[in-house]
VOGU-3710 file (C-alpha; in Angstrom, 3 decimals, decimal comma):
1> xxxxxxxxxx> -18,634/-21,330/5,297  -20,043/-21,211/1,805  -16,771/-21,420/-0,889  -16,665/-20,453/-4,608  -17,256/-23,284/-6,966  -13,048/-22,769/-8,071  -11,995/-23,631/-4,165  -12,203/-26,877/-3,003  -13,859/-26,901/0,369  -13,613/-30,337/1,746
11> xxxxxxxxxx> -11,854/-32,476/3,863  -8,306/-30,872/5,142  -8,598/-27,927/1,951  -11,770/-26,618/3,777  -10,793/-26,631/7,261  -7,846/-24,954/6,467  -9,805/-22,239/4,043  -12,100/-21,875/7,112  -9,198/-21,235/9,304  -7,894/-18,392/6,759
21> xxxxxxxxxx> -11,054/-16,506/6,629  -11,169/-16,784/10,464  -7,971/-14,877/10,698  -8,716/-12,358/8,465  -12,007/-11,496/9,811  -10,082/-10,840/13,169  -7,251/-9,720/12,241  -8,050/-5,887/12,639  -9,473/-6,621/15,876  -12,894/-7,275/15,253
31> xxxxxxxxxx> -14,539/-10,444/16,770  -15,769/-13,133/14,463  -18,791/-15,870/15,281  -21,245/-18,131/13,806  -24,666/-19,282/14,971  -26,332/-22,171/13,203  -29,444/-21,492/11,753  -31,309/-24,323/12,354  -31,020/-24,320/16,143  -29,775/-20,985/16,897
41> xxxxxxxxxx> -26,473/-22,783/18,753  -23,643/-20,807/19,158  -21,298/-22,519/16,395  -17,650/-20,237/16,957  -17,599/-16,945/18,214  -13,625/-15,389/18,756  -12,170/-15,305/21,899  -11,931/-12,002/22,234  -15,279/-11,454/23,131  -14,294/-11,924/26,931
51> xxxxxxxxxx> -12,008/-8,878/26,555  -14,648/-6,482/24,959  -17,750/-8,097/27,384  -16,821/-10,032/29,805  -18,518/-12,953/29,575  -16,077/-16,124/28,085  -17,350/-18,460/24,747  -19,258/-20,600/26,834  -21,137/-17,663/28,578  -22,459/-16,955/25,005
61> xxxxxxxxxx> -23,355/-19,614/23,890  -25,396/-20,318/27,186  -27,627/-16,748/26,540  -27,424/-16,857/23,150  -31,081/-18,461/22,944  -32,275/-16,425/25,753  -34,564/-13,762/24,117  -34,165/-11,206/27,315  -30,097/-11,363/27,189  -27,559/-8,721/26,937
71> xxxxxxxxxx> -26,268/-10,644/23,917  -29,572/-12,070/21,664  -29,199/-8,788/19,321  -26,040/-10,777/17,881  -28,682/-12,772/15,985  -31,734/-10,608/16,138  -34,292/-10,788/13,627  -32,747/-14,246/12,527  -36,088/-16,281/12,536  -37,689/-12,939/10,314
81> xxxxxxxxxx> -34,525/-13,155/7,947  -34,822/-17,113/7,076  -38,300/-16,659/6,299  -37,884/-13,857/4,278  -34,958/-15,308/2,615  -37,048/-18,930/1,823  -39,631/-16,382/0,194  -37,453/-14,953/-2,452  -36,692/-11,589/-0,486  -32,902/-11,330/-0,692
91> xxxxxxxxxx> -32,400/-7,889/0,833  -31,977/-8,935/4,955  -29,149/-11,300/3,458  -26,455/-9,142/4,527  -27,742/-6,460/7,733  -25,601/-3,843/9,125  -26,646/-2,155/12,394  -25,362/-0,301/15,799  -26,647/-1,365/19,146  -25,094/-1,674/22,295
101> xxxxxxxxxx> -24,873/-4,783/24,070  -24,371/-5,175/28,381  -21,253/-6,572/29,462  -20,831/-8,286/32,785  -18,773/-5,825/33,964  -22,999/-3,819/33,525  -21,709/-1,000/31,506  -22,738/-0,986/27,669  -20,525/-1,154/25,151  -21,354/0,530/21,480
111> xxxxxxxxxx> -20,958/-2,049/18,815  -21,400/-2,683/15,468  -23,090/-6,038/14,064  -22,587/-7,342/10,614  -24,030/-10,534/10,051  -24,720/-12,363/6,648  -26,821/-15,595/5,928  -24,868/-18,562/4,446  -26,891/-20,809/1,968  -25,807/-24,227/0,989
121> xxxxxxxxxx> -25,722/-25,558/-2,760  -30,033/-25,558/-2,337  -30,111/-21,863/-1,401  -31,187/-22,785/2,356  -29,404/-20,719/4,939  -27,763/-22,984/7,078  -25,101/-20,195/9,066  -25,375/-16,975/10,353  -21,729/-15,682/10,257  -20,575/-12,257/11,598
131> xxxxxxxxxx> -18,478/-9,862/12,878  -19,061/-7,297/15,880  -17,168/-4,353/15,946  -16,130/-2,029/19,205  -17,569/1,355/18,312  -15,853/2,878/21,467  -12,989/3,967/20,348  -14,987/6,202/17,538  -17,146/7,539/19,810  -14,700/8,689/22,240
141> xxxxxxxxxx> -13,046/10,885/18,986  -16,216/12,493/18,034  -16,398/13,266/21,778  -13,224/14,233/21,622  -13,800/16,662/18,304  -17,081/17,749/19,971  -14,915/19,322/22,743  -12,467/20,902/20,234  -14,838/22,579/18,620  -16,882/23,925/21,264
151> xxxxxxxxxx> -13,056/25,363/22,421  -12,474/27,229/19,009  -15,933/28,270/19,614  -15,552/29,959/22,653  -11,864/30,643/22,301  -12,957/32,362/18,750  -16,482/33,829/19,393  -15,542/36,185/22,465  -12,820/38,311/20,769  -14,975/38,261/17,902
161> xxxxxxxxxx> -17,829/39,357/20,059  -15,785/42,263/21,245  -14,574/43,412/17,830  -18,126/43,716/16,775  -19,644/45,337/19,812  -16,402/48,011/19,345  -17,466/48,609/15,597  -20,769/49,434/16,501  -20,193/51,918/18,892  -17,835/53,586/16,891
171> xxxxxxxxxx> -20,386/53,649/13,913  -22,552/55,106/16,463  -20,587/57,600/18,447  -18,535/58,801/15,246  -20,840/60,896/13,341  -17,857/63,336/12,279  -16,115/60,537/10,866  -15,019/60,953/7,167  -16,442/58,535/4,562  -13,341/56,787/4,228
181> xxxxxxxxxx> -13,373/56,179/7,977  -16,999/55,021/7,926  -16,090/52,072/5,234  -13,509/50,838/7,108  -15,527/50,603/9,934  -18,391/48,993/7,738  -15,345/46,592/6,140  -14,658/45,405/10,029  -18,662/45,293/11,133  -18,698/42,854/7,542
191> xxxxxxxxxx> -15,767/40,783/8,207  -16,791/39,990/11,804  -20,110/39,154/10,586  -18,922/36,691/8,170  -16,693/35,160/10,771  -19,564/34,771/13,185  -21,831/33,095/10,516  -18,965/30,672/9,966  -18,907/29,832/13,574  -22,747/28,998/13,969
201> xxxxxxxxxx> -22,749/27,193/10,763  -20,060/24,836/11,538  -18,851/24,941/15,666  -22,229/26,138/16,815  -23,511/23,683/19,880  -26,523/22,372/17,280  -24,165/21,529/14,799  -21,646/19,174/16,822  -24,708/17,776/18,607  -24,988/15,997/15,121
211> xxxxxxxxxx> -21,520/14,660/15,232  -22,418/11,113/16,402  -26,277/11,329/16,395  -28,163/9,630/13,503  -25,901/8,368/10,670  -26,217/10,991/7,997  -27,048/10,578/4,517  -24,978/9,303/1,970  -26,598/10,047/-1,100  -28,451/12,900/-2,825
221> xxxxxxxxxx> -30,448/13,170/-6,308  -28,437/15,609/-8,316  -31,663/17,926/-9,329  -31,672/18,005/-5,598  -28,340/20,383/-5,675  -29,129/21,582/-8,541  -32,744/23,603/-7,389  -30,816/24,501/-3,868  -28,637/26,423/-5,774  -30,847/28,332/-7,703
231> xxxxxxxxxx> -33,219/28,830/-4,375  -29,927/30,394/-2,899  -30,022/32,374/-6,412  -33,373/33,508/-6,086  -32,662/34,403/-2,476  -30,105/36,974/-3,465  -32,439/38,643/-5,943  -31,001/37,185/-9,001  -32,949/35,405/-11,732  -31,330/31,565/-11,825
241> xxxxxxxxxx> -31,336/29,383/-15,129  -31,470/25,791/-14,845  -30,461/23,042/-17,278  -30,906/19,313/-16,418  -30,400/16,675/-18,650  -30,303/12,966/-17,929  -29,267/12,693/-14,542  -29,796/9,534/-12,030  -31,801/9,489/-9,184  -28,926/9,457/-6,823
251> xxxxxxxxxx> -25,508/10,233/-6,020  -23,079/9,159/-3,761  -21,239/11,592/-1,837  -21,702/13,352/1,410  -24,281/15,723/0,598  -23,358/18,650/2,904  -19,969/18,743/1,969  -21,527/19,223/-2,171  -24,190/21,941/-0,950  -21,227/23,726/0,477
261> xxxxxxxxxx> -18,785/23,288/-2,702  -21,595/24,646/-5,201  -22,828/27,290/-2,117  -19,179/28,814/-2,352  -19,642/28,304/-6,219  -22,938/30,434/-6,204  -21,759/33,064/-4,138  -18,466/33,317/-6,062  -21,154/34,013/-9,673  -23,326/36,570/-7,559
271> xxxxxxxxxx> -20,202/38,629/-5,961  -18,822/39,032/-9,831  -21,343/39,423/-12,301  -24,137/42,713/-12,856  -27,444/41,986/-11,215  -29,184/42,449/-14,165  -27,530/39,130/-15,563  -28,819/35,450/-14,571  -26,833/32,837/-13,323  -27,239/29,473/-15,170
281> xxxxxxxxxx> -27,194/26,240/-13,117  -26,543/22,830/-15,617  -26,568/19,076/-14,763  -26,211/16,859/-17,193  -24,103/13,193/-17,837  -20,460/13,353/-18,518  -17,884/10,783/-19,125  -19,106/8,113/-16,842  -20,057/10,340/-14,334  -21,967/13,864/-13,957
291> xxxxxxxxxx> -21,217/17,407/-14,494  -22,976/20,261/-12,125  -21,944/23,588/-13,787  -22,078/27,129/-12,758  -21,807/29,824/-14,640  -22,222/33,759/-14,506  -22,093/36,566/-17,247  -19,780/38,969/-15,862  -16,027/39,893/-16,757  -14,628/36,473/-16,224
301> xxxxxxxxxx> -11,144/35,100/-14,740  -8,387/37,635/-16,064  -5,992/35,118/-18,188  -3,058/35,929/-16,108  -4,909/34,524/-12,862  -6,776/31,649/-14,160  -3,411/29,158/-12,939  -4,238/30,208/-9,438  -7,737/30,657/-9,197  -8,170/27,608/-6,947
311> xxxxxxxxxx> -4,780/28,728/-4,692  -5,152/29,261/-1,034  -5,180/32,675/0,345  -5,494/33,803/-3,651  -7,561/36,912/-4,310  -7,914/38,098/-7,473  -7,230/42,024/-8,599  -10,766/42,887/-8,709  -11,710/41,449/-5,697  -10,457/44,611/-3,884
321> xxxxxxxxxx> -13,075/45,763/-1,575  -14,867/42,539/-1,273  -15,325/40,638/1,885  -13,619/36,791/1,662  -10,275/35,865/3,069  -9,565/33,727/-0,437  -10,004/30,051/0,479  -13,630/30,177/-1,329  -12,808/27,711/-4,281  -9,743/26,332/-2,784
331> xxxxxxxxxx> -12,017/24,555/-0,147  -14,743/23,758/-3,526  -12,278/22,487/-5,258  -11,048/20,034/-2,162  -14,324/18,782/-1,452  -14,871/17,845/-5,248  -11,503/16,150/-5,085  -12,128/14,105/-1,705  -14,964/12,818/-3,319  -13,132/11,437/-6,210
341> xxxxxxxxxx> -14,191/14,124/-8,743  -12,959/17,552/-10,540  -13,457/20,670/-10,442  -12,283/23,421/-13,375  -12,727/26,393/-14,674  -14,374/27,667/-17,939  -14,074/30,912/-20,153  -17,093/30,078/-22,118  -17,853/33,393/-24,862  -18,903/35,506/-25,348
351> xxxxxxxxxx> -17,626/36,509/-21,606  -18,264/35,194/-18,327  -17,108/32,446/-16,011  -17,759/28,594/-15,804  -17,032/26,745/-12,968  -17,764/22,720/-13,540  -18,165/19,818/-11,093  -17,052/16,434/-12,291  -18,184/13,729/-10,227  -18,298/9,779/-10,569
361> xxxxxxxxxx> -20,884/7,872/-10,571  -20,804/4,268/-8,987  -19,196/1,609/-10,956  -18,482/4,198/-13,784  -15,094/4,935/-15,421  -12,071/6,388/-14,152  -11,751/10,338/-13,193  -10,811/12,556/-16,268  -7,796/14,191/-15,939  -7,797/18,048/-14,664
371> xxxxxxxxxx> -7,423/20,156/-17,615  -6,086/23,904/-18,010  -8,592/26,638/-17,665  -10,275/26,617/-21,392  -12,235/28,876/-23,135  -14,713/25,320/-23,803  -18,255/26,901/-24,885  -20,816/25,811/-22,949  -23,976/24,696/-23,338  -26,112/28,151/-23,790
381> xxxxxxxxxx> -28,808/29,477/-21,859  -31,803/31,426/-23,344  -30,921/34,349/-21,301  -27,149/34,781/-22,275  -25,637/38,519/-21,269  -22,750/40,638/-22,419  -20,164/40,675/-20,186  -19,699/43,019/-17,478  -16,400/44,506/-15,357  -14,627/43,281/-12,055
391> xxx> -13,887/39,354/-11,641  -13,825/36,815/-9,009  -12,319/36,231/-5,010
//
């Protein structure tokens, strides 16, 4: 093993170090080895091995160097890596990958291989250590989820399917019906609409067929959000507003899970503002991280309701009439929040609502405390509106 220059490595110190790091790098379970570089030979590899494969130590080390083996992808690419290393290319010092590796037993096993190159004081890799992780467990729970969720599908997407084949024939046979009768039919047809839309979009067959397929993405640019929002804007038949400032290239976070926070954020300004007004999308960098804003001209967020605005279940007075069961920004708000950020609310003037995304970026300070709802003014858009009546879920 390669030591900081503060440890002392040698003699009894080292082998004991060496020992330590060998029990930590198995101590969740995970198997450990080590293959020296300069002949490929099997150098330690844990015991455990025989459990998850099969074969025992010795087996290993005899295929190891055996290009057509169940087990050569524990050093794959090594050969490439050196050379790439001894060329000044430092970024296959430390690879990551799934494969899946025969056991004797003949089934294959899911795994994950980490592997690192260890240098000596020269800078010329001289170990390949590692550890290989048993991705079996983890697959059999997104096998597990996939069934779940195809069960609320079904389970939920028959009664629903009655409810709205019901509906329609009574919007069809009941011609006499008064107009009060007709909306609450329409209220229903709505409602179950909404309710199947949530179904394809997240327990529809396509979607858990991605649960366990190609490792999604991890990062998005920020203008990225930023000119989805305003396409779902423009979609509705609004005019959108956009406002970047400096922004980086990228942001960590799981990028569905912020399309759906500022989706729900979107619909929330086109619901309770007057056509005729735009909606104003803003990015810009904020205390070591960066704000994504939305905000809409209408009445705004009645004082008395701007403590529960992000409650769930909580509809607001005006929202009487409106389809949404009231868990709209209460699920915005958690996603912002599992992801380490904030999300508040704004009363910018002269009227109108704010809703702002705080989110770190890597490395960057800590999160800035939630405030009260504020009447902060915001940066303002060309297009500013007077306010208009009703306000939001």
């Amino acid at each position: 093993m390669t030591c900081s220059a503060s440890l002392d490595c040698s003699g009894a110190a080292g082998a004991e170090l060496a020992e330590q790091f060998r029990v930590i790098a198995e101590i969740g379970g995970d198997i450990a080895f080590s293959i020296d570089c300069a002949g490929g030979a099997l150098r330690y590899v844990s015991p455990a091995i025989e459990q998850l494969l099969g074969y025992s130590p010795a087996e290993i080390a005899a295929q190891l160097g055996d290009p057509g083996s169940a087990l050569a992808a524990l050093c794959a690419g090594m050969p490439e890596r050196i050379r790439r290393l001894r060329s000044g290319d430092r970024s296959r010092l430390r690879v990551v990958r799934e494969t899946e590796l025969r056991g004797a037993h003949g089934y294959l096993v899911p795994v994950e291989i980490i592997s690192a190159l260890l240098c000596d004081a020269t800078g010329e890799p001289v170990t390949l250590v590692g550890q290989v992780r048993d991705l079996s467990p983890r697959r059999q729970r997104e096998a597990e989820r996939k069934r779940f969720a195809s069960m609320l599908n079904h389970e939920f997407r028959t009664p629903l399917s009655t409810i709205d084949g019901a509906v329609q024939r009574l919007e069809a046979t009941c011609q006499d019906a008064d107009e009060p009768t007709r909306q609450r039919y329409r209220k229903i047809a709505v409602a179950t609409d909404r309710l199947i839309a949530m179904l394809d979009d997240y327990l529809s067959p396509d979607r858990m067929a991605e649960i366990g397929g190609e490792r999604k993405p991890t990062s998005v640019a920020p203008r990225e959000l930023l000119d989805e929002a305003a396409a779902q804007v423009r979609a509705a038949g609004r005019v959108a507003s956009v406002e970047v400032g400096e922004l980086p290239d990228s942001l960590r976070c799981e990028p569905d899970g912020m399309r759906l926070a500022l989706k729900i954020l979107v619909e929330n300004a086109i619901a309770f503002s007057p056509a005729a007004t735009p909606i104003l999308l803003r990015g810009r960098l904020a205390a070591s991280g960066i704000e994504l804003a939305v905000r809409d001209h209408g009445a705004g967020v009645p004082l008395e309701e701007q403590g529960r605005i992000f409650e769930k279940f909580f509809r607001g007075g005006n929202a009487d009439g409106l389809p949404g069961s009231g868990l709209g920004l209460y699920m915005a708000r958690a996603i912002v929040e599992v992801h380490g950020g904030v999300l508040n609310l704004v009363s910018p003037a002269p009227g109108g609502a704010e809703f702002r995304i705080w989110l770190p970026l890597a490395g960057a300070g800590k999160t800035p405390a939630r405030p009260a709802p504020a009447s902060e003014p915001p940066l303002q858009s060309a297009g500013d509106a007077p306010a208009a009546t009703g306000r939001h879920k």
